[in-house]
Backbone as ProteinMPNN parsed JSONL, in Angstrom:
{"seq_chain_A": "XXXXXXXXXXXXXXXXXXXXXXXXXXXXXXXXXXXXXXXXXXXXXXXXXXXXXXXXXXXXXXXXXXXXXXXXXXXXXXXXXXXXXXXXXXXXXXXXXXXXXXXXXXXXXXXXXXXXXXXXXXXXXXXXXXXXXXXXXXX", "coords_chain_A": {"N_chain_A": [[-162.728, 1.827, 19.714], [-163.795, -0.008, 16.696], [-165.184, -0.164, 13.185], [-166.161, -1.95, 10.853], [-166.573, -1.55, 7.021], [-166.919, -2.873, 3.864], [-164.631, -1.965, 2.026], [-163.766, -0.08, 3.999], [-163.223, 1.477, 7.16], [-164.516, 2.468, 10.394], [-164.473, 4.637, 12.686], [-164.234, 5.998, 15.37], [-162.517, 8.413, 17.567], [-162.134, 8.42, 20.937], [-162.672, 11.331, 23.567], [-160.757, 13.395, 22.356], [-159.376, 15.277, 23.026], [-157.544, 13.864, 24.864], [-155.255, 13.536, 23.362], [-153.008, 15.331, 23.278], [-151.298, 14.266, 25.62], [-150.739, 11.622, 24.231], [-150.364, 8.919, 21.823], [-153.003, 7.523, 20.167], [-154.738, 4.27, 19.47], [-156.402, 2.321, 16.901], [-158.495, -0.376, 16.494], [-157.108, -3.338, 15.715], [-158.212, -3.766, 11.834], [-159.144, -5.365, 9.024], [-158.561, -5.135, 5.545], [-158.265, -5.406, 1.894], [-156.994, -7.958, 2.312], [-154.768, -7.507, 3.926], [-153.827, -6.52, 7.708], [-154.208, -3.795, 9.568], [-154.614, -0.649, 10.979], [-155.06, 2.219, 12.823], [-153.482, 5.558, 13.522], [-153.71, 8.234, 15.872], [-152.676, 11.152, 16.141], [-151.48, 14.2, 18.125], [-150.191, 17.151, 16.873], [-148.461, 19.454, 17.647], [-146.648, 22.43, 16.425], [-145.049, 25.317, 14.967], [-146.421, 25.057, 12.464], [-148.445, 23.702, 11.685], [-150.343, 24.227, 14.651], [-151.779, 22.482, 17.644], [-153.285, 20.115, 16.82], [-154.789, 17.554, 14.863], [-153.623, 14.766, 13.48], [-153.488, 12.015, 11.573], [-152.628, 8.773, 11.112], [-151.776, 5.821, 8.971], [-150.867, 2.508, 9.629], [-148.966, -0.262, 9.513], [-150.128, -3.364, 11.086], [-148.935, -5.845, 13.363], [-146.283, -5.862, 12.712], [-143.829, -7.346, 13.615], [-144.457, -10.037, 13.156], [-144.378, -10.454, 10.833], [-142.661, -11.548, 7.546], [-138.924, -11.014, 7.112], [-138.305, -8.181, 4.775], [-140.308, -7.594, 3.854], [-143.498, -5.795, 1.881], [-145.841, -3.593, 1.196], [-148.04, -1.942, -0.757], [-150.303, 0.759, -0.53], [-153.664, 2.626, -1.112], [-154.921, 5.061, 0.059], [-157.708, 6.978, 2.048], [-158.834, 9.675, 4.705], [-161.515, 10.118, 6.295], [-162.968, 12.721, 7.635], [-165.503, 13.021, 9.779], [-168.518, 14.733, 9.74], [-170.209, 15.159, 12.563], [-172.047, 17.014, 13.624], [-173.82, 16.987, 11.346], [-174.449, 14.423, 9.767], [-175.225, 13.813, 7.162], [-174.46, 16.477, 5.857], [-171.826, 16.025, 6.058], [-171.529, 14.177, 3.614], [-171.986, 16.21, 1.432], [-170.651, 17.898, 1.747], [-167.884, 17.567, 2.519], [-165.022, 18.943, 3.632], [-162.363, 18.21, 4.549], [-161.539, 15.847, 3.062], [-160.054, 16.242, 0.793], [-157.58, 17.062, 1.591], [-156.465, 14.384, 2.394], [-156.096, 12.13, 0.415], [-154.177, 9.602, -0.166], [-151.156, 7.319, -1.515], [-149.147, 5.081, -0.525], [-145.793, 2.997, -0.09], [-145.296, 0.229, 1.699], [-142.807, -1.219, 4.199], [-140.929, -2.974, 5.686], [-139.115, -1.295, 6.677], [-140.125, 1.466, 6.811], [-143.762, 0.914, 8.463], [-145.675, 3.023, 8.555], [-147.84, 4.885, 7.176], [-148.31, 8.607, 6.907], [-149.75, 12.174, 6.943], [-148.381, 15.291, 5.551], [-150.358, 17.323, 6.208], [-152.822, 18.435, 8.347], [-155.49, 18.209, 10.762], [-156.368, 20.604, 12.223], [-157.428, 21.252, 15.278], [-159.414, 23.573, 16.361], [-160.599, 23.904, 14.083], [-162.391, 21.888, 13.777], [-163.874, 21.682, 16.22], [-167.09, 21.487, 17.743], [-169.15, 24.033, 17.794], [-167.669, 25.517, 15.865], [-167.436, 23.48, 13.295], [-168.424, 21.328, 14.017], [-167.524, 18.672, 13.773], [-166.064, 17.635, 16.187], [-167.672, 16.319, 18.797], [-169.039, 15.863, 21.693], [-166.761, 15.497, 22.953], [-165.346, 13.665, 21.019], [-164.359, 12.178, 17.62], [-165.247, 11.41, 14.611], [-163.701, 8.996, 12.532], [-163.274, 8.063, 8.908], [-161.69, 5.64, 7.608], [-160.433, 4.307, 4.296]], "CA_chain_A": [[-163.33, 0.744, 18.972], [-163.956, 0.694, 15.232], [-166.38, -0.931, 12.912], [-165.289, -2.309, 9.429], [-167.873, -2.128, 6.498], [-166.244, -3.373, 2.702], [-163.141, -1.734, 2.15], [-163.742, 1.239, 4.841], [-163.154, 1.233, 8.705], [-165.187, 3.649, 10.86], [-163.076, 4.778, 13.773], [-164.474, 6.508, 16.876], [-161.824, 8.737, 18.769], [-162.787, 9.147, 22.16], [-161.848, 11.752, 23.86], [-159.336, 13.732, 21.182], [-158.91, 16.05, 23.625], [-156.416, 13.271, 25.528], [-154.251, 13.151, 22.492], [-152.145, 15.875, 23.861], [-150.676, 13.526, 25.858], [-150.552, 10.444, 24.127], [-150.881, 8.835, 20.843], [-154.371, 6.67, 20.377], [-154.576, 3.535, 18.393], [-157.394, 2.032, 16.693], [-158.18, -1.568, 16.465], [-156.601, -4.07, 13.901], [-158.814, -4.126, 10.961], [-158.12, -6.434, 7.671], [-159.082, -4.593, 4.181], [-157.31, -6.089, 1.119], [-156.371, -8.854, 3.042], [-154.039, -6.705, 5.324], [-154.394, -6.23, 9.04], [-153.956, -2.822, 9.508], [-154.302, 0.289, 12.331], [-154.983, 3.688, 12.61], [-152.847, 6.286, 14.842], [-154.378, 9.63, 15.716], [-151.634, 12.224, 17.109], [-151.454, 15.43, 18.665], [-149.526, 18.265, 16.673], [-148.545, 21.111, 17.999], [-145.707, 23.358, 16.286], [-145.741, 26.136, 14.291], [-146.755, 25.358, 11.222], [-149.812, 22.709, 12.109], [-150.669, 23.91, 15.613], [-152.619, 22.366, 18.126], [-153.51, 19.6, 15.14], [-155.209, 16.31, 15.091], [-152.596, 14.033, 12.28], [-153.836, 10.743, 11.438], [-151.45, 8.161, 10.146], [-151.994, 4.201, 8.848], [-150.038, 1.849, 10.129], [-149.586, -1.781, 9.093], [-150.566, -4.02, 12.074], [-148.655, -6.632, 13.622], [-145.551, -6.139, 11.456], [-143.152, -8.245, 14.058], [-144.648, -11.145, 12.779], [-144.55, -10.341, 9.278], [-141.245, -11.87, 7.635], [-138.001, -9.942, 6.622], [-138.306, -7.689, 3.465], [-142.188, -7.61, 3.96], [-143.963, -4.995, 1.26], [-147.121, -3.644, 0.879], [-148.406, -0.901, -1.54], [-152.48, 0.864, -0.281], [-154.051, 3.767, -1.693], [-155.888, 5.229, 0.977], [-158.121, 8.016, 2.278], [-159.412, 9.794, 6.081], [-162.672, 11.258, 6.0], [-163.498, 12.942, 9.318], [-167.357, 13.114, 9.623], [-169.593, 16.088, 10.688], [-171.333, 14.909, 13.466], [-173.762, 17.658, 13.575], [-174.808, 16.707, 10.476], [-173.622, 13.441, 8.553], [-175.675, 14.454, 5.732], [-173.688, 17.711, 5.628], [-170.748, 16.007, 6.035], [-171.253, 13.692, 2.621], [-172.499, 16.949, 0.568], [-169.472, 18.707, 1.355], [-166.748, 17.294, 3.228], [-163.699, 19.824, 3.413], [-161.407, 17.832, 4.826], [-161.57, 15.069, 2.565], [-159.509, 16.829, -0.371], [-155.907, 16.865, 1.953], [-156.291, 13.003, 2.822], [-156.116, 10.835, -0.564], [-152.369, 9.616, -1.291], [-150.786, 6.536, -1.925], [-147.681, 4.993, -0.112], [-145.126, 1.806, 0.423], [-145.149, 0.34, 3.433], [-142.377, -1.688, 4.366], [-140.126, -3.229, 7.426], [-138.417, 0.099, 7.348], [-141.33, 2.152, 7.283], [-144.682, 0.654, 8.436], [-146.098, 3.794, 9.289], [-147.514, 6.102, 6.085], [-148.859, 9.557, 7.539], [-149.712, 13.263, 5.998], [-148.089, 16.141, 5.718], [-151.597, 18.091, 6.455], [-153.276, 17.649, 9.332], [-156.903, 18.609, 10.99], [-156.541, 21.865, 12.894], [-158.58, 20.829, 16.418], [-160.274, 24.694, 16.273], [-161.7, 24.253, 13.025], [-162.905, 20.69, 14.308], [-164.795, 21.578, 17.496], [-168.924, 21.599, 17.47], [-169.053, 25.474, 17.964], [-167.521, 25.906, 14.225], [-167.862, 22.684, 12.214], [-169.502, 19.805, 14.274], [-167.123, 17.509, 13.81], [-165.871, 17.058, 17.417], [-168.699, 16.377, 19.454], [-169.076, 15.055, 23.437], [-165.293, 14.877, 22.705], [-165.755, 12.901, 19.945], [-164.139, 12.507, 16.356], [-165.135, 10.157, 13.647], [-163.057, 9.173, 11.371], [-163.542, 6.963, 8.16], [-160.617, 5.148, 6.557], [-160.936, 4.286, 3.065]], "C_chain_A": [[-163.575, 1.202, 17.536], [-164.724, -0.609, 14.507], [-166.067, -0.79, 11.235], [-166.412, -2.697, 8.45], [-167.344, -2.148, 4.772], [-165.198, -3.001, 2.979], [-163.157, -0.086, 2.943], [-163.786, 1.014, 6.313], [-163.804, 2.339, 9.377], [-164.285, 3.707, 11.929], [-164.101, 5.836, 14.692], [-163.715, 6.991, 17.855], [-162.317, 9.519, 19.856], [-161.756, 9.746, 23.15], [-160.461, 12.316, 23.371], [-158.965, 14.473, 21.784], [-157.415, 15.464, 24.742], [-155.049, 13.269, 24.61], [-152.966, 13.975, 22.78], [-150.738, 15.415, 24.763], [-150.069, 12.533, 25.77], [-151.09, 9.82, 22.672], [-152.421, 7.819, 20.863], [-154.439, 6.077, 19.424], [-156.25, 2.975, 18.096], [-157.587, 0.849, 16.782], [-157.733, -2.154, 15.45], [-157.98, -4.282, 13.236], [-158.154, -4.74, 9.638], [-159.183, -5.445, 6.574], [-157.858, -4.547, 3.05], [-156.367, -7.244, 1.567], [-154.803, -8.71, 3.757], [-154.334, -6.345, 6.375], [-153.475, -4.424, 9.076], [-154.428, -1.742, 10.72], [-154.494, 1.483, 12.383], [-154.377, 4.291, 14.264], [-153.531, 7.402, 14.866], [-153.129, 9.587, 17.243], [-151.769, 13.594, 17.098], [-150.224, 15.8, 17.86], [-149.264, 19.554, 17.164], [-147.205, 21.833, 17.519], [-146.021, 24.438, 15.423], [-146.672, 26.179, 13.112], [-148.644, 24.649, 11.863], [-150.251, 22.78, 14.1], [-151.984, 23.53, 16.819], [-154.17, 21.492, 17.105], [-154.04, 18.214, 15.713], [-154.546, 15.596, 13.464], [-153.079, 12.64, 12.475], [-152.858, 10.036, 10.558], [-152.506, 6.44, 9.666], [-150.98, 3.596, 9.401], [-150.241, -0.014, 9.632], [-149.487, -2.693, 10.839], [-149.428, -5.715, 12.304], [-147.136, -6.955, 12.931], [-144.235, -6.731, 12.185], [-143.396, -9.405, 13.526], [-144.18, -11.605, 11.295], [-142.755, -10.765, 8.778], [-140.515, -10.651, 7.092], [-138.079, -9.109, 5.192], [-139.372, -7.829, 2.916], [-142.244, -5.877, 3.185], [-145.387, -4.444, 0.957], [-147.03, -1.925, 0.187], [-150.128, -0.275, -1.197], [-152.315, 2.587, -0.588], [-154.945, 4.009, -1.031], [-156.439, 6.62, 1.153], [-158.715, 8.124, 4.199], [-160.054, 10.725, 5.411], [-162.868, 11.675, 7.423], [-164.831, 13.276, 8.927], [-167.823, 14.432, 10.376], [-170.62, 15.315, 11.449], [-172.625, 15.032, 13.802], [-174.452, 16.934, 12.657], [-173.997, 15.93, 9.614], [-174.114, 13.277, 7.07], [-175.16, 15.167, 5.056], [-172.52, 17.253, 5.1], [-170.327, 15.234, 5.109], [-171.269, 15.044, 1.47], [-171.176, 17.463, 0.534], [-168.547, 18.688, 2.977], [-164.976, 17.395, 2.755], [-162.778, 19.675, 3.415], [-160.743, 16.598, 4.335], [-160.33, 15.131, 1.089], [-157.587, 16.61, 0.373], [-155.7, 15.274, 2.317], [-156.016, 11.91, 2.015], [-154.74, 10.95, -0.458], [-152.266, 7.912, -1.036], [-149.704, 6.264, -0.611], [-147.357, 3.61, -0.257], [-145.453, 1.702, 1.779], [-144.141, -0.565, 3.859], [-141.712, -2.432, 6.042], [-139.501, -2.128, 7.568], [-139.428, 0.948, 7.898], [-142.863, 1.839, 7.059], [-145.499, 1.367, 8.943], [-146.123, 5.026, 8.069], [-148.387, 7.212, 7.127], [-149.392, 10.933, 6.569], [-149.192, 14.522, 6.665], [-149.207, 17.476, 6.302], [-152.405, 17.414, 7.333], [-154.342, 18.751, 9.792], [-156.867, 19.517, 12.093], [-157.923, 21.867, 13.862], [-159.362, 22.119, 16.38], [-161.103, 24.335, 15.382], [-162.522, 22.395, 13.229], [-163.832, 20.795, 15.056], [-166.386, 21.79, 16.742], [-169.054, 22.807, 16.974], [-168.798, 25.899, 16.064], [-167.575, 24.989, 13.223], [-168.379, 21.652, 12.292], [-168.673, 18.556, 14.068], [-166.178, 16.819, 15.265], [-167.397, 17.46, 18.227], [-168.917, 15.052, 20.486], [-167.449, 14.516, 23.261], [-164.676, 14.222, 21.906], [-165.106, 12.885, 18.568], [-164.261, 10.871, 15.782], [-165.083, 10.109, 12.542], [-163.328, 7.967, 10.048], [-162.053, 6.683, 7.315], [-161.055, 4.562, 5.212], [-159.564, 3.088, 2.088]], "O_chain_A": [[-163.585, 2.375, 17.161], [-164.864, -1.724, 15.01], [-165.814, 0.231, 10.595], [-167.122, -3.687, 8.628], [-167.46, -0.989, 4.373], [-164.603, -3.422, 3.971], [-162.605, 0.896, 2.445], [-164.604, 0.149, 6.629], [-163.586, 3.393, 8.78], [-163.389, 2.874, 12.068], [-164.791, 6.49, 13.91], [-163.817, 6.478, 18.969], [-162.739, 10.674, 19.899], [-160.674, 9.301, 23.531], [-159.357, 11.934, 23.758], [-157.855, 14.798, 21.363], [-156.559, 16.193, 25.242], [-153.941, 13.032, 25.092], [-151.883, 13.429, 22.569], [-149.605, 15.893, 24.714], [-149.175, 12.165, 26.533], [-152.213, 10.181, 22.32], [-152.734, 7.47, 22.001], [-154.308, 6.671, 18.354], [-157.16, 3.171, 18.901], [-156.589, 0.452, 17.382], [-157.861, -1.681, 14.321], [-158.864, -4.867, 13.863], [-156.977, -4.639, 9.29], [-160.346, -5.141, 6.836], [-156.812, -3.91, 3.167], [-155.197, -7.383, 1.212], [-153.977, -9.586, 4.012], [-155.338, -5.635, 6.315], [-152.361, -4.136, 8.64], [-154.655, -2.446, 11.704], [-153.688, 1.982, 11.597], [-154.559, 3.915, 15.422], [-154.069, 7.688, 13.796], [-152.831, 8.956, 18.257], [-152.167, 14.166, 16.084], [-149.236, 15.07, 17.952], [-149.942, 20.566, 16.991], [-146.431, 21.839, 18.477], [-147.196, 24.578, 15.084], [-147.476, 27.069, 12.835], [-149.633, 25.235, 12.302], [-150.422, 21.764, 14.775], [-153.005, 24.216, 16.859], [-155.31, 21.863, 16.823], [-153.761, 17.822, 16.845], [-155.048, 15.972, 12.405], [-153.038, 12.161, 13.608], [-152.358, 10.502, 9.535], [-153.644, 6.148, 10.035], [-150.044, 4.338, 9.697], [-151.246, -0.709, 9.486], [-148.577, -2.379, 11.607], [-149.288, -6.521, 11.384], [-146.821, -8.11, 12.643], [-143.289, -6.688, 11.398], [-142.349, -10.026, 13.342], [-143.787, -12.673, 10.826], [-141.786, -10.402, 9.446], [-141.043, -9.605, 6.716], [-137.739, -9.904, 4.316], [-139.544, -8.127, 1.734], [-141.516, -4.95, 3.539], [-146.058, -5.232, 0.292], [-146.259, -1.019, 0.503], [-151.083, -0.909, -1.646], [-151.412, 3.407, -0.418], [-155.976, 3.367, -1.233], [-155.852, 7.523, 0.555], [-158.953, 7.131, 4.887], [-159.775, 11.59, 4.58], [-162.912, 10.821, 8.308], [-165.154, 13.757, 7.841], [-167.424, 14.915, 11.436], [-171.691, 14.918, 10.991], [-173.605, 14.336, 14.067], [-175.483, 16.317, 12.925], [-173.108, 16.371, 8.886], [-173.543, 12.76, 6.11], [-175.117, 14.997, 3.837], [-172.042, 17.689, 4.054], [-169.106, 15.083, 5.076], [-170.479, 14.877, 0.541], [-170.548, 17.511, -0.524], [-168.545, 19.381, 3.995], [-164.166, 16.711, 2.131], [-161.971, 20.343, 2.769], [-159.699, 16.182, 4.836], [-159.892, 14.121, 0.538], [-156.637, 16.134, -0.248], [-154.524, 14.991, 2.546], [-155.727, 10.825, 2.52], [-154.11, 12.0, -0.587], [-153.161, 7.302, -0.451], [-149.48, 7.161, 0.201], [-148.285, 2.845, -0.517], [-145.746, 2.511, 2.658], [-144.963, -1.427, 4.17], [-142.134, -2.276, 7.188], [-139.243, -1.851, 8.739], [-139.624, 1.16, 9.094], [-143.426, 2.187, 6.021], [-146.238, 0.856, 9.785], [-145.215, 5.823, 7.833], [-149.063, 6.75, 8.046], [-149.435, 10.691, 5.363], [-149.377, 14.854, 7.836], [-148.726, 18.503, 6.78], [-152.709, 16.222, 7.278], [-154.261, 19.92, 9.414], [-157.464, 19.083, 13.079], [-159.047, 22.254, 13.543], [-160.522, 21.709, 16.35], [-162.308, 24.359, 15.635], [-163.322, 22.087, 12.345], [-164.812, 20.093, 14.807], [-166.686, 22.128, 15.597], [-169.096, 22.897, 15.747], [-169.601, 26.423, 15.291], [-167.764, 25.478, 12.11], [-168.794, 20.958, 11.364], [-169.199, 17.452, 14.208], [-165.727, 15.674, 15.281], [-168.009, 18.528, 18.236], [-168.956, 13.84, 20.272], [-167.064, 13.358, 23.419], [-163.451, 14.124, 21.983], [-165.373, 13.996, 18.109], [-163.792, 9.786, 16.129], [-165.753, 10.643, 11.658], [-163.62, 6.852, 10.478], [-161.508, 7.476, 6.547], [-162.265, 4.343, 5.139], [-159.706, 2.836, 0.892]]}, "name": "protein", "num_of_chains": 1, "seq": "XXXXXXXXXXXXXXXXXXXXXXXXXXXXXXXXXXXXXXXXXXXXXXXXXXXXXXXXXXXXXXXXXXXXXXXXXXXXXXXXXXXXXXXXXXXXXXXXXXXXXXXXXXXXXXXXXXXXXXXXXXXXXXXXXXXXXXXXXXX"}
């Protein structure tokens, strides 16, 4: 479930530890009068392993007619759980997430090359997975 407040979506993945198996979608939210989606996927190869990769996605884009375009300048914040105080003062992971993209009928699916290393995620070292937990803010 996810919870939409101006132009930001809160996101709630439960259970990130399932992602291993399977990708996990978010619900359609509208911001800039686009319906839109978040994916959270499991990485695992060498470079990014054992990775939590968040993509956007534009929503519903069967419907949408032929030679459909959209341009969004977006960001993922993952939150410190422990401490969401902490996690406005100085949020680490916030710096690999800003970029830009197209989004088209070819590709309605922008993503990042850098992705959230589930170790440095867990409670134990940075609080931001917690009771299984990751929450993410789109932007």
């Amino acid at each position: 479930m996810g919870e939409q407040v101006d132009k930001k979506f809160t996101w709630v993945i439960k259970n990130v530890y399932s992602l291993q198996s399977e990708n996990i979608y978010s619900d359609i939210f509208v911001i800039g009068g686009c319906r839109w989606r978040l994916v959270a996927a499991y990485s695992k190869g060498i470079i990014f392993n054992d990775a939590l990769s968040l993509y956007l996605t534009v929503a519903d884009v069967e419907s949408l007619p032929s030679g459909w375009s959209r341009h969004a300048e977006f960001s993922f914040t993952v939150v410190n759980q422990s401490s969401e105080e902490h996690s406005q003062l100085q949020d680490v992971f916030r710096d690999f997430t800003e970029t830009e993209g197209w989004f088209d009928d070819k590709t309605p699916v922008c993503g990042f090359a850098s992705s959230f290393p589930l170790g440095k995620l867990d409670a134990k070292y940075g609080g931001f997975i917690l009771n299984y937990q990751v929450k993410v803010v789109a932007e």
